[in-house]
PAPASE-765547 format. One record per atom (N, C-alpha, C): residue in three letters; x, y, z; atom name; chain. Coordinates in pm, whole numbers. Layout:
! PAPASE-765547
[r ALA, [X, Y, Z], CA, A]
...
//
This chain:
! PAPASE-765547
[r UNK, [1581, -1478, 1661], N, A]
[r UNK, [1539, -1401, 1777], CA, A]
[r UNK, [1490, -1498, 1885], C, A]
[r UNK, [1508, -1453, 2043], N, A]
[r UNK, [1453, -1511, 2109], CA, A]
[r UNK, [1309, -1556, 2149], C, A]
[r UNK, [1274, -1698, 2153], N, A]
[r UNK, [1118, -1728, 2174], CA, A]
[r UNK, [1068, -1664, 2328], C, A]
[r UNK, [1143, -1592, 2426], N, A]
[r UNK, [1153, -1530, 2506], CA, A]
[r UNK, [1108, -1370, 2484], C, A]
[r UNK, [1214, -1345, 2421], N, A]
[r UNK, [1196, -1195, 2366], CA, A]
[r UNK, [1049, -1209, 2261], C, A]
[r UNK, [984, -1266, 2196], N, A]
[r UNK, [861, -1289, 2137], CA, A]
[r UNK, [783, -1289, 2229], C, A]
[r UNK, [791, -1403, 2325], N, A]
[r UNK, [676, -1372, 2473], CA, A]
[r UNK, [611, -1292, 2485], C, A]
[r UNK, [756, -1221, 2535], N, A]
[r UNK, [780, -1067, 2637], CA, A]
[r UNK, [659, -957, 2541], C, A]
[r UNK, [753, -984, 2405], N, A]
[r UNK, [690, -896, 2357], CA, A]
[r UNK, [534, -890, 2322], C, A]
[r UNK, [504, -1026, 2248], N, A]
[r UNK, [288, -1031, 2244], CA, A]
[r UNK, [241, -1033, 2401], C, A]
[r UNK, [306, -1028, 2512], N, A]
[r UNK, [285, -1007, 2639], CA, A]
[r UNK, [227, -837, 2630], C, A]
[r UNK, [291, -776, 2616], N, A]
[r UNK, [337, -661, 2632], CA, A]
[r UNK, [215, -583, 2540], C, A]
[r UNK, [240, -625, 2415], N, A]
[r UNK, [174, -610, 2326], CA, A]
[r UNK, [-30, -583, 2341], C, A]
[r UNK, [-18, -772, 2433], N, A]
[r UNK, [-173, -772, 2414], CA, A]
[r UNK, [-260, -678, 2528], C, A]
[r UNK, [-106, -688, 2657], N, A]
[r UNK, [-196, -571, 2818], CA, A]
[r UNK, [-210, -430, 2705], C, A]
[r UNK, [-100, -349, 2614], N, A]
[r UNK, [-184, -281, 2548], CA, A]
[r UNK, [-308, -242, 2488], C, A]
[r UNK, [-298, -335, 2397], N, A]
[r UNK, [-443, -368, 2324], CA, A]
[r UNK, [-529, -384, 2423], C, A]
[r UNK, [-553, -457, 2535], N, A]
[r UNK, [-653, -428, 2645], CA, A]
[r UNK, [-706, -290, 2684], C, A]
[r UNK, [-556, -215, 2770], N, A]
[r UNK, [-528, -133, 2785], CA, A]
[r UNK, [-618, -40, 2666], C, A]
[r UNK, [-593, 15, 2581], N, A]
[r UNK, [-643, 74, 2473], CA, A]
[r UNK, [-780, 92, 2423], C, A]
[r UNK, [-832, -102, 2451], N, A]
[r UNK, [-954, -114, 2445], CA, A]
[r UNK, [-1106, -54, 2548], C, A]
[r UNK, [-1029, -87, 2660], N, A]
[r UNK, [-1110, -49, 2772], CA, A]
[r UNK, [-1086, 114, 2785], C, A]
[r UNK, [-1034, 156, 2770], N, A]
[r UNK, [-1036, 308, 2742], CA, A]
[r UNK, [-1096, 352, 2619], C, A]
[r UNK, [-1125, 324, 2579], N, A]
[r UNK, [-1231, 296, 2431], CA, A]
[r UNK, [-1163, 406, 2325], C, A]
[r UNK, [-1001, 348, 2277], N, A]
[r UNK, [-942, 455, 2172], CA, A]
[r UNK, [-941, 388, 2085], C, A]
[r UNK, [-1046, 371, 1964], N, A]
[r UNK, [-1060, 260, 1875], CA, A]
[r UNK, [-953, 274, 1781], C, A]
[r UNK, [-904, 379, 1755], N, A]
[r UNK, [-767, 437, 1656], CA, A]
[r UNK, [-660, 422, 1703], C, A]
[r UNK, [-588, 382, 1843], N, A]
[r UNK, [-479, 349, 1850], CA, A]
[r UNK, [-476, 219, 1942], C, A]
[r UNK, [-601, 172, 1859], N, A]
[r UNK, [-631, 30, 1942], CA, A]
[r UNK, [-601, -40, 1793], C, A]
[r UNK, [-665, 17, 1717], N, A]
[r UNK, [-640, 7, 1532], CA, A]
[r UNK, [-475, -14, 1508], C, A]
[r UNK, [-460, 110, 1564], N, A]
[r UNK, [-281, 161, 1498], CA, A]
[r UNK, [-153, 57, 1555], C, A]
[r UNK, [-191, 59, 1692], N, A]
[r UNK, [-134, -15, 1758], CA, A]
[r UNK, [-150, -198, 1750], C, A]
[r UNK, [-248, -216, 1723], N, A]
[r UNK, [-304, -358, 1684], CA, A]
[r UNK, [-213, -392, 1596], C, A]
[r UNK, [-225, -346, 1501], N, A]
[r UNK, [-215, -381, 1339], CA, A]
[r UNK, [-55, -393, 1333], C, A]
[r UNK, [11, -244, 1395], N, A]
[r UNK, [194, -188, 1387], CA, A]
[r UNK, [222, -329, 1467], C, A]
[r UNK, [142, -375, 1621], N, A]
[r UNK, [228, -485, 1653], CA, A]
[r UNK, [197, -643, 1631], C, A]
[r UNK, [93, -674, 1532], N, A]
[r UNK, [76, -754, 1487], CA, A]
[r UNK, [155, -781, 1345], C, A]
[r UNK, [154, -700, 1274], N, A]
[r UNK, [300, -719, 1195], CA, A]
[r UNK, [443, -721, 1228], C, A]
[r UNK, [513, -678, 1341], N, A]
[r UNK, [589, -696, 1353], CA, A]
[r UNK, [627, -781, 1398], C, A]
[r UNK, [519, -908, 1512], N, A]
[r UNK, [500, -1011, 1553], CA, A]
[r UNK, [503, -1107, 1428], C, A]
[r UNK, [455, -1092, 1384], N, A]
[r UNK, [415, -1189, 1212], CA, A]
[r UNK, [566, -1178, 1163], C, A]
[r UNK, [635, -1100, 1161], N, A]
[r UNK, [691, -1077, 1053], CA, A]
[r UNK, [844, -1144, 1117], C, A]
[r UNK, [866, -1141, 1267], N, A]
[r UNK, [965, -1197, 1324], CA, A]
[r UNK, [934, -1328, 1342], C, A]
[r UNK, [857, -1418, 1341], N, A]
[r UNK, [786, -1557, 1349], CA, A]
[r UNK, [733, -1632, 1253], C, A]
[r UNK, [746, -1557, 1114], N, A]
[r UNK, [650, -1619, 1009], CA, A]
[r UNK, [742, -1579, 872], C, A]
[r UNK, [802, -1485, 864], N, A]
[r UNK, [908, -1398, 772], CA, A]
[r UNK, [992, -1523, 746], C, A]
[r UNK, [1077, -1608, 817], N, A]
[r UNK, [1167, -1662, 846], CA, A]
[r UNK, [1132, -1818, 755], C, A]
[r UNK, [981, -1850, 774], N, A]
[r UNK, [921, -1946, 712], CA, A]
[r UNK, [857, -1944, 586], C, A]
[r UNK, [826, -1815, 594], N, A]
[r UNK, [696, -1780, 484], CA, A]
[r UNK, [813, -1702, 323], C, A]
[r UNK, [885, -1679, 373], N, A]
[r UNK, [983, -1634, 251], CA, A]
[r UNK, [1034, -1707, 126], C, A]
[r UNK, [1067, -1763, 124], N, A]
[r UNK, [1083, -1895, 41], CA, A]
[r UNK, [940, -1970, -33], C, A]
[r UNK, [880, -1999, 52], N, A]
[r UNK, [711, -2075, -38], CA, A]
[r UNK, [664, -1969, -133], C, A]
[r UNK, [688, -1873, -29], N, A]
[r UNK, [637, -1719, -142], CA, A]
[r UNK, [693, -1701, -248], C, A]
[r UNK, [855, -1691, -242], N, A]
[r UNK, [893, -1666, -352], CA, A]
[r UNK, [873, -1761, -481], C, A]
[r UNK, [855, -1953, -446], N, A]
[r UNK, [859, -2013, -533], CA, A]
[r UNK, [713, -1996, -587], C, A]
[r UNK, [615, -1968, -508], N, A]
[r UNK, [486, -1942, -582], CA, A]
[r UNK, [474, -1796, -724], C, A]
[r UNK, [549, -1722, -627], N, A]
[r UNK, [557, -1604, -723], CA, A]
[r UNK, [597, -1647, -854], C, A]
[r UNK, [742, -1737, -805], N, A]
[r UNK, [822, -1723, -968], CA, A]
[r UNK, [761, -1830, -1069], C, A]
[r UNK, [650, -1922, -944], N, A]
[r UNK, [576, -2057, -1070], CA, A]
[r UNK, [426, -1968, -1125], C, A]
[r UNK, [414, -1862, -1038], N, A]
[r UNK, [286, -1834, -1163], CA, A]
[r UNK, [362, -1738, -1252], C, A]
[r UNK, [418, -1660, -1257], N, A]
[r UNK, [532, -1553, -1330], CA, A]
[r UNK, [557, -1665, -1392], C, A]
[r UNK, [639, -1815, -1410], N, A]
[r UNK, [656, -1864, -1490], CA, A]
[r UNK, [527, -1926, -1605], C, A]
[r UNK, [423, -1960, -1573], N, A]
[r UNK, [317, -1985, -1636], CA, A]
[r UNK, [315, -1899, -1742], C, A]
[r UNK, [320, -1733, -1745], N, A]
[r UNK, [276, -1674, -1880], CA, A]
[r UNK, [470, -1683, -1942], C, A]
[r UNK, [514, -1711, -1903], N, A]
[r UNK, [651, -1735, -1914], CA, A]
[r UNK, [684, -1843, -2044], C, A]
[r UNK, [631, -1965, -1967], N, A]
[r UNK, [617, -2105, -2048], CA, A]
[r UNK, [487, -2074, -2187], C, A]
[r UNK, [384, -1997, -2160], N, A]
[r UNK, [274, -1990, -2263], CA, A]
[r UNK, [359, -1908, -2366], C, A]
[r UNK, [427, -1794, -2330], N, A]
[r UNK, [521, -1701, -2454], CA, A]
[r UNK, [654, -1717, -2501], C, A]
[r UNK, [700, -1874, -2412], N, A]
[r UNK, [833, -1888, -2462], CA, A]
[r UNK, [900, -1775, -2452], C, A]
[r UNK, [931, -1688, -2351], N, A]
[r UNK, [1016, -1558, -2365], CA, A]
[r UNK, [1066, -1592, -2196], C, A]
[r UNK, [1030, -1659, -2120], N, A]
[r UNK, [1155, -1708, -1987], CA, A]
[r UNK, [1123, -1808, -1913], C, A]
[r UNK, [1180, -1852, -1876], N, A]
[r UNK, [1162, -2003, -1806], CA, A]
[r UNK, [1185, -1982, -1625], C, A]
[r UNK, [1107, -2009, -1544], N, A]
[r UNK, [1090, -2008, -1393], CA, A]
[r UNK, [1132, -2149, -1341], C, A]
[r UNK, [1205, -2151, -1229], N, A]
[r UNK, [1235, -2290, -1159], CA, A]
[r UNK, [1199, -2250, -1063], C, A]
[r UNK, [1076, -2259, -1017], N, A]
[r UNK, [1008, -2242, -882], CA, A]
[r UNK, [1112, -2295, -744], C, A]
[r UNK, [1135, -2415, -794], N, A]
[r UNK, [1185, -2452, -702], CA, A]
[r UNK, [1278, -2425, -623], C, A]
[r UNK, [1372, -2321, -649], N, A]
[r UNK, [1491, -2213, -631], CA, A]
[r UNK, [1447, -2094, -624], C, A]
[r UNK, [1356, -2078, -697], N, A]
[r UNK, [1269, -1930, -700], CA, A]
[r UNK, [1354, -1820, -754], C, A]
[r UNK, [1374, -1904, -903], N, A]
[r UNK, [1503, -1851, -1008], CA, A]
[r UNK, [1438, -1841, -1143], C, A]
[r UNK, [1426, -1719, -1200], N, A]
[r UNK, [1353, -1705, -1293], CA, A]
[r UNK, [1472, -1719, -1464], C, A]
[r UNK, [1492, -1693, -1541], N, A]
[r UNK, [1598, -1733, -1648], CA, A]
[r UNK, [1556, -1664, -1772], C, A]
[r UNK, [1595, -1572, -1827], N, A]
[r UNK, [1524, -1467, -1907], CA, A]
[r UNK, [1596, -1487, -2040], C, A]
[r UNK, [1565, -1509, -2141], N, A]
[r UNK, [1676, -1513, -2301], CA, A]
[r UNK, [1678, -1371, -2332], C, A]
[r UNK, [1783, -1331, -2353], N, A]
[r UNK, [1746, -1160, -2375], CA, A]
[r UNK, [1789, -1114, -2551], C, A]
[r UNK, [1786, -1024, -2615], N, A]
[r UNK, [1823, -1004, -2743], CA, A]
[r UNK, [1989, -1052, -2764], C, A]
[r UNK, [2024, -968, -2653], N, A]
[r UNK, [2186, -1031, -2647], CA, A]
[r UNK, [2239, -1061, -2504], C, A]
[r UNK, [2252, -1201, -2469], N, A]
[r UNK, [2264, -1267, -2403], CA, A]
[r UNK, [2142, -1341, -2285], C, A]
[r UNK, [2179, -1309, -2139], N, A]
[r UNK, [2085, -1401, -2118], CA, A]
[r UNK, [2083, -1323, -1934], C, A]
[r UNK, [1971, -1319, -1880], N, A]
[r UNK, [1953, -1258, -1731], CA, A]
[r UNK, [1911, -1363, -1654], C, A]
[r UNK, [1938, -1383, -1529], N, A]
[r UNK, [1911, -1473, -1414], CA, A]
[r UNK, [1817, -1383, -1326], C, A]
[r UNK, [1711, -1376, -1277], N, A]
[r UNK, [1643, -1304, -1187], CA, A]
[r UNK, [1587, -1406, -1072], C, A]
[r UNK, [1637, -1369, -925], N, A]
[r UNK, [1587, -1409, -772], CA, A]
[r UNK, [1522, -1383, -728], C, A]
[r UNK, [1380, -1452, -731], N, A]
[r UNK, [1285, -1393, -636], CA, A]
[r UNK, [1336, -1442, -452], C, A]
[r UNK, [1356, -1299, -426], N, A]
[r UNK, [1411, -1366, -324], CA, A]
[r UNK, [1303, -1217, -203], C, A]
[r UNK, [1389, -1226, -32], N, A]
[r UNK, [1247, -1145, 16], CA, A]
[r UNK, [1172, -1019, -27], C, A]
[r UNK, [1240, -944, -52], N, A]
[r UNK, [1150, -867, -121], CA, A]
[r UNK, [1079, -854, -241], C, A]
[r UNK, [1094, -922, -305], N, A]
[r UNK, [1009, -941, -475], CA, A]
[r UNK, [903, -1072, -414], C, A]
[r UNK, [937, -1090, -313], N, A]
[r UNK, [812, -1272, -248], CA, A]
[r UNK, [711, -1194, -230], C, A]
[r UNK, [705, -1059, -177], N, A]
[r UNK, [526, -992, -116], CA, A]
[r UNK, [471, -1035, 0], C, A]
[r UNK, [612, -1095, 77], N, A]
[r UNK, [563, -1087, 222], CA, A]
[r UNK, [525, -1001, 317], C, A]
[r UNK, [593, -884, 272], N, A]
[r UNK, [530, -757, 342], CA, A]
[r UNK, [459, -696, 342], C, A]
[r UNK, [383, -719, 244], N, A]
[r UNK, [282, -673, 148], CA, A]
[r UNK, [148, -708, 213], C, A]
[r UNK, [122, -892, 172], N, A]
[r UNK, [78, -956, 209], CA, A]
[r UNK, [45, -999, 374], C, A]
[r UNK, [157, -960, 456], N, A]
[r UNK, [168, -937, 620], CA, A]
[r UNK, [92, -791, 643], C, A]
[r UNK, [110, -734, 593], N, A]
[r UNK, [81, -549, 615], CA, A]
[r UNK, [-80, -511, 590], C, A]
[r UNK, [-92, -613, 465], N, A]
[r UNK, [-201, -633, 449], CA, A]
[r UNK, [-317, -685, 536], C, A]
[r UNK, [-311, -821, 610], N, A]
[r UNK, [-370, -919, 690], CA, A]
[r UNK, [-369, -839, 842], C, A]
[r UNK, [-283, -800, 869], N, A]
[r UNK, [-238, -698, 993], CA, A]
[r UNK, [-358, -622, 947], C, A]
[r UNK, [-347, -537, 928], N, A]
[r UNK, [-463, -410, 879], CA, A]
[r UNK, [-568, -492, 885], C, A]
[r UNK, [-620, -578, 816], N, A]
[r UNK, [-774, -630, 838], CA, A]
[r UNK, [-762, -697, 943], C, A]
[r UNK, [-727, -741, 1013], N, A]
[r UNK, [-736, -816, 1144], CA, A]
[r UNK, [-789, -701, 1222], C, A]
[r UNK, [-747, -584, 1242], N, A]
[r UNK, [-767, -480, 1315], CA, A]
[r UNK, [-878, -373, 1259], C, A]
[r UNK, [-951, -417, 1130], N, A]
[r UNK, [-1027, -328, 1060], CA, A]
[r UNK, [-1180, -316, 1130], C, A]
[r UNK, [-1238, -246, 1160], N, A]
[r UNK, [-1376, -269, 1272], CA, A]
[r UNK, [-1483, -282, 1161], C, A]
[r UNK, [-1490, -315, 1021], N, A]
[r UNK, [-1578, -320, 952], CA, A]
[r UNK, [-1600, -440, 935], C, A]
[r UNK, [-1518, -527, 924], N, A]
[r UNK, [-1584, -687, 937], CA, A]
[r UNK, [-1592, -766, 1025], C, A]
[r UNK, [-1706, -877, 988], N, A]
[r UNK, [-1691, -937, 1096], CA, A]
[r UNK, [-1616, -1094, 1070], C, A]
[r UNK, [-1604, -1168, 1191], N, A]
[r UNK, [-1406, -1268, 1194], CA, A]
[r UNK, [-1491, -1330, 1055], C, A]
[r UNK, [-1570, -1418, 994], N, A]
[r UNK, [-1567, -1485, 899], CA, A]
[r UNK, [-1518, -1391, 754], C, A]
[r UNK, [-1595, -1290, 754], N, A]
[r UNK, [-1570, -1212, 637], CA, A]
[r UNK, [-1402, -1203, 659], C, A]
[r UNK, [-1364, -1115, 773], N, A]
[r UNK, [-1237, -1113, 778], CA, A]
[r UNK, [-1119, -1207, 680], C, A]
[r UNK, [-1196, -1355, 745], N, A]
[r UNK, [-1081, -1467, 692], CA, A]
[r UNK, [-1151, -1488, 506], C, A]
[r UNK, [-1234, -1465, 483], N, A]
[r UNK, [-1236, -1477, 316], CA, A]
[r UNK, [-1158, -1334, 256], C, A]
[r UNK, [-1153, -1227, 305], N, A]
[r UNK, [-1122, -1150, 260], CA, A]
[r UNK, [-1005, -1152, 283], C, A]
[r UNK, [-908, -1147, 340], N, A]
[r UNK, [-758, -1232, 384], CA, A]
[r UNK, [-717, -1329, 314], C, A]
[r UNK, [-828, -1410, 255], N, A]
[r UNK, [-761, -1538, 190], CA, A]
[r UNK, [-746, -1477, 30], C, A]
[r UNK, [-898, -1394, -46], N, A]
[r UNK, [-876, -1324, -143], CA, A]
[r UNK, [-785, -1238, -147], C, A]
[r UNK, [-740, -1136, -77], N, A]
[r UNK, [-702, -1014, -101], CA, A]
[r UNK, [-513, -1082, -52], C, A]
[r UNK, [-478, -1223, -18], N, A]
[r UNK, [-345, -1214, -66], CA, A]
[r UNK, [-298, -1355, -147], C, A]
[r UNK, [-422, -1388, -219], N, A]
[r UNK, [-437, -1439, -356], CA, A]
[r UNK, [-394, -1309, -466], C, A]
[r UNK, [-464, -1210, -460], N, A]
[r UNK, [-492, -1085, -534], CA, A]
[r UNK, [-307, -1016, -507], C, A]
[r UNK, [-270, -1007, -386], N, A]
[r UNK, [-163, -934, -390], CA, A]
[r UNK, [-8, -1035, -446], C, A]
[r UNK, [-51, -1198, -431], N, A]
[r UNK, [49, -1334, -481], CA, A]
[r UNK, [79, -1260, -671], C, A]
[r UNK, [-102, -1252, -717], N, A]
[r UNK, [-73, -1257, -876], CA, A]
[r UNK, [-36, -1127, -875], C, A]
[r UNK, [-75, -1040, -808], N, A]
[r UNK, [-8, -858, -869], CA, A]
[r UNK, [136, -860, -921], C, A]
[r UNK, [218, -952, -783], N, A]
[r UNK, [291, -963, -772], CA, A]
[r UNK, [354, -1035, -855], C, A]
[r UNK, [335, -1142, -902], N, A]
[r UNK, [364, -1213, -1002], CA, A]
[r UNK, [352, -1117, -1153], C, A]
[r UNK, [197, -1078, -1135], N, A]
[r UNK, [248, -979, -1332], CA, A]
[r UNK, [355, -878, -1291], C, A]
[r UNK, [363, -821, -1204], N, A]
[r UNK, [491, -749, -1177], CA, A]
[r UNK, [633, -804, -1250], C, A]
[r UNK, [640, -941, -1162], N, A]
[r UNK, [764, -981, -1222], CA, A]
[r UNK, [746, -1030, -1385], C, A]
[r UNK, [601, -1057, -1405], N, A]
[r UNK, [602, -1091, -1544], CA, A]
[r UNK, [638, -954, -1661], C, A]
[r UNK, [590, -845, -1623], N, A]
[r UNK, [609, -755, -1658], CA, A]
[r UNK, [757, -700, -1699], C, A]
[r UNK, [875, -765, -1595], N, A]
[r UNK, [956, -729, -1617], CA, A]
[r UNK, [1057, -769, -1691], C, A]
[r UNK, [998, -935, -1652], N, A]
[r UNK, [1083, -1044, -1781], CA, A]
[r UNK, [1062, -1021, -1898], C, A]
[r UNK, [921, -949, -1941], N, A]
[r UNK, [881, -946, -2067], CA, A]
[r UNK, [941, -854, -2111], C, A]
[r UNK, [971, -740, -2060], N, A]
[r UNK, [1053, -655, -2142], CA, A]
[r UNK, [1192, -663, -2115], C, A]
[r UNK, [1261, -686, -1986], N, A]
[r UNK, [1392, -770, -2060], CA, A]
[r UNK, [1406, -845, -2181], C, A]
[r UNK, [1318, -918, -2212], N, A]
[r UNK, [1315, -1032, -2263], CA, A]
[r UNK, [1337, -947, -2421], C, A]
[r UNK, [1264, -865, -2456], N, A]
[r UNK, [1257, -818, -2555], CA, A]
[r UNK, [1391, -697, -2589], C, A]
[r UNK, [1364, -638, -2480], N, A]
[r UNK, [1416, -512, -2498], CA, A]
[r UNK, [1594, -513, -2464], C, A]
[r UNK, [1609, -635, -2366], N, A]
[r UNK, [1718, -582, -2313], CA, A]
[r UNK, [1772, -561, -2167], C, A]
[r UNK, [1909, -548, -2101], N, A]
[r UNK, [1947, -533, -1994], CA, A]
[r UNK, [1955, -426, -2001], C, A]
[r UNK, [1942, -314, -2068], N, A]
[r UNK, [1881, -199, -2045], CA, A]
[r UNK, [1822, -137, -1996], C, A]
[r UNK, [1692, -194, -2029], N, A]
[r UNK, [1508, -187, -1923], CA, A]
[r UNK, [1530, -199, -1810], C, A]
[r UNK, [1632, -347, -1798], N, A]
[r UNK, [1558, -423, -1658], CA, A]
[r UNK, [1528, -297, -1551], C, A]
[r UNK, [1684, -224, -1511], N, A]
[r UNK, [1667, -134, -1385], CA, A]
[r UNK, [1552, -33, -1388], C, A]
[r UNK, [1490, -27, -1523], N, A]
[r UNK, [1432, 100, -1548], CA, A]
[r UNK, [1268, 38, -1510], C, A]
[r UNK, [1291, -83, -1562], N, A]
[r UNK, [1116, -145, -1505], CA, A]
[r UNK, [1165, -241, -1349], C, A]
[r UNK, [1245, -245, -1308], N, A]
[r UNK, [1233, -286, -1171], CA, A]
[r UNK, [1226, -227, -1038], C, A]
[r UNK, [1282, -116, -1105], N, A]
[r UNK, [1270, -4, -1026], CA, A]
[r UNK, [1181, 74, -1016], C, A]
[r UNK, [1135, 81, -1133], N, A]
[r UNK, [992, 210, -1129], CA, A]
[r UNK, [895, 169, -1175], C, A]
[r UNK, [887, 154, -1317], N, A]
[r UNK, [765, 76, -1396], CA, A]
[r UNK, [658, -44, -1340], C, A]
[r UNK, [763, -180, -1265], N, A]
[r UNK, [735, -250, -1233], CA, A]
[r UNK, [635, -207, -1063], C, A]
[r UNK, [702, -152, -974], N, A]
[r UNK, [659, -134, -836], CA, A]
[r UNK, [532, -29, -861], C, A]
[r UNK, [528, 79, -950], N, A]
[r UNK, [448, 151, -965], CA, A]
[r UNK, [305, 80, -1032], C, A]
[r UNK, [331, -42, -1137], N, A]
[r UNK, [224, -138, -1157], CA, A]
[r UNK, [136, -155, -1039], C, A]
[r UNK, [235, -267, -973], N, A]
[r UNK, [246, -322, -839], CA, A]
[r UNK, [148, -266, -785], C, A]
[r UNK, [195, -143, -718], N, A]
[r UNK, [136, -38, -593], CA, A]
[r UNK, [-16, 21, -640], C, A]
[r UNK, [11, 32, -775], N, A]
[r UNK, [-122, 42, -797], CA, A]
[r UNK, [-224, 5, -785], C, A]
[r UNK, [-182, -135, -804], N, A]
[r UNK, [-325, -273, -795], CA, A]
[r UNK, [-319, -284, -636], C, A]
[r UNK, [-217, -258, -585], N, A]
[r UNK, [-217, -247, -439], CA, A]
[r UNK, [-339, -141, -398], C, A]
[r UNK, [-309, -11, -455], N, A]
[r UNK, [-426, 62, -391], CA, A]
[r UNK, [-549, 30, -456], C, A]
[r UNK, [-595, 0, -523], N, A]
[r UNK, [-699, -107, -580], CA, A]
[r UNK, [-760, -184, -530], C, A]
[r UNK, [-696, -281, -449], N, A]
[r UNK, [-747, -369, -364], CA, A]
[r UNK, [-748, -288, -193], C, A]
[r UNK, [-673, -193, -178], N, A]
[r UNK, [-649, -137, -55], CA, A]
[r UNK, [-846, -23, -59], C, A]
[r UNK, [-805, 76, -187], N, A]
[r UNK, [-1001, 120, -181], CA, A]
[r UNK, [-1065, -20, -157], C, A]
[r UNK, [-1082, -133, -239], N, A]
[r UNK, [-1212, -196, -224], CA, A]
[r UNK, [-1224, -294, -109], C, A]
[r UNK, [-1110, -280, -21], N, A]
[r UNK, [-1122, -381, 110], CA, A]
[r UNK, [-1148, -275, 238], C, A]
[r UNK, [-1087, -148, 206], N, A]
[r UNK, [-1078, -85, 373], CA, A]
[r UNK, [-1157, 41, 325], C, A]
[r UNK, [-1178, 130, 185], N, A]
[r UNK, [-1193, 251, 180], CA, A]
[r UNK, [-1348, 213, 143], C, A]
[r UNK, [-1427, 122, 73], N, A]
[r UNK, [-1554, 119, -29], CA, A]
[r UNK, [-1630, 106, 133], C, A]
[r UNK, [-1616, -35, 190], N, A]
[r UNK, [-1694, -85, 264], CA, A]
[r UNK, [-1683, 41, 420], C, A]
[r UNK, [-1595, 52, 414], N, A]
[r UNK, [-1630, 214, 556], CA, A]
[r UNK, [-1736, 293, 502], C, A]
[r UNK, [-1733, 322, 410], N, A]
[r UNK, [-1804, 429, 339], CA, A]
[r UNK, [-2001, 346, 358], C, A]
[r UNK, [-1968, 257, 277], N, A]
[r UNK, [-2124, 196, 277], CA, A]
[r UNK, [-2198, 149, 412], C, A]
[r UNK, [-2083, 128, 484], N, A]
[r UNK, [-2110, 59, 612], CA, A]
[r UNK, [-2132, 154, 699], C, A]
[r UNK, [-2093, 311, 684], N, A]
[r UNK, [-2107, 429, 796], CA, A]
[r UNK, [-2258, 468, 783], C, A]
[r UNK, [-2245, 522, 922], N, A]
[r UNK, [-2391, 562, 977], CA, A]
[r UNK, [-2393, 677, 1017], C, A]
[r UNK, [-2442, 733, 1030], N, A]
[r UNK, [-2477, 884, 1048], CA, A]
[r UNK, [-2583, 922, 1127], C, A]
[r UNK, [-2649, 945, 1255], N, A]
[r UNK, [-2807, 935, 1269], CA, A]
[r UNK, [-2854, 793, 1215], C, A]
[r UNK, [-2989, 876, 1148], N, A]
[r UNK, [-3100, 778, 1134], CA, A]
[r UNK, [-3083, 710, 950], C, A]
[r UNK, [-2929, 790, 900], N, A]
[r UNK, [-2892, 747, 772], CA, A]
[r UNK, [-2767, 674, 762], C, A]
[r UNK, [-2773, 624, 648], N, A]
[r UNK, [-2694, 519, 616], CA, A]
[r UNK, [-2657, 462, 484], C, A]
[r UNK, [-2563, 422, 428], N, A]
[r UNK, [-2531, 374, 267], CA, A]
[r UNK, [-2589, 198, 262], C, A]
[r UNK, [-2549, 158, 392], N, A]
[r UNK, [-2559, -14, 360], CA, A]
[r UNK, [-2673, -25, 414], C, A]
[r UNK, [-2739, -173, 402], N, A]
[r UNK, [-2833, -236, 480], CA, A]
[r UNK, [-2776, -235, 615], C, A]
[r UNK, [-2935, -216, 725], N, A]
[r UNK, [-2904, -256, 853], CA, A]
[r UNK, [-3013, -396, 842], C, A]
//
């Protein structure tokens, strides 16, 4: 894409967010923040960030891999290698099994979240896509393991459902305890309140 058309667009983008701000619509200063900060990220950083991701994924997925002798990871290709009962599976972490979107969708949203403030922001950004790297990883571990055992059978049945439904779970897991716990403790009401002032 053009570094032009990128301009144009966080141009465009940020007189919004002004725009939005000074009219004081904190929800589609939120909505809008976040929708065009990922899509910014994701045309500028997608392109780079795809690949490191995936080889991280498939070297910690390979770690319980190498401890159970049941599949072997070459990070370096971001090619996982499964022994199966009868015969043998090749699995690609390639963009979508990396958790870049995940991980982007994620950071987007707290960048724009009005409950923290920028330091917390960046520890919680740095945890919460540490947290979404390994989800992601037992995901795929999850799935080798029962290939591994079971068969080319499974695979579609845990890659498709079993596996993402893991996934999404620990996703909303970390999604309550980053955006849903701390609104709650942090809201005010009058002269009441859950958190310290």
């Amino acid at each position: 894409m053009s570094p032009v058309f990128i301009v144009v667009l966080a141009a465009v983008w940020l007189y919004l967010l002004r725009v939005l701000s000074r009219a004081k619509l904190p929800f589609w200063h939120f909505l809008l923040g976040s929708m065009g900060l990922f899509v910014i990220l994701m045309i500028v950083l997608q392109p780079v960030l795809t690949m490191p991701l995936a080889r991280a994924v498939s070297a910690l997925a390979g770690v319980v891999g190498s401890l159970t002798g049941t599949f072997e990871a070459y990070f370096k290709y971001g090619i996982i290698f499964i022994q199966m009962p009868v015969g043998s599976l090749t699995l690609k972490v390639d963009f979508e099994c990396s958790g870049i979107i995940e991980i982007m969708a994620f950071l987007c949203l707290l960048a724009f979240f009005p409950v923290y403030k920028t330091h917390e922001k960046l520890i919680v950004g740095l945890l919460g896509s540490a947290y979404i790297m390994v989800s992601n990883a037992l995901r795929i571990v999850l799935i080798c393991l029962a290939s591994h055992f079971y068969g080319i059978e499974v695979y579609f049945l845990m890659h498709t459902f079993v596996g993402r439904l893991f996934f999404y779970g620990l996703s909303i897991l970390l999604y309550f305890y980053v955006f849903t716990k701390p609104q709650i403790v942090r809201m005010k009401v009058g002269n009441f309140s859950y958190g310290k002032n």
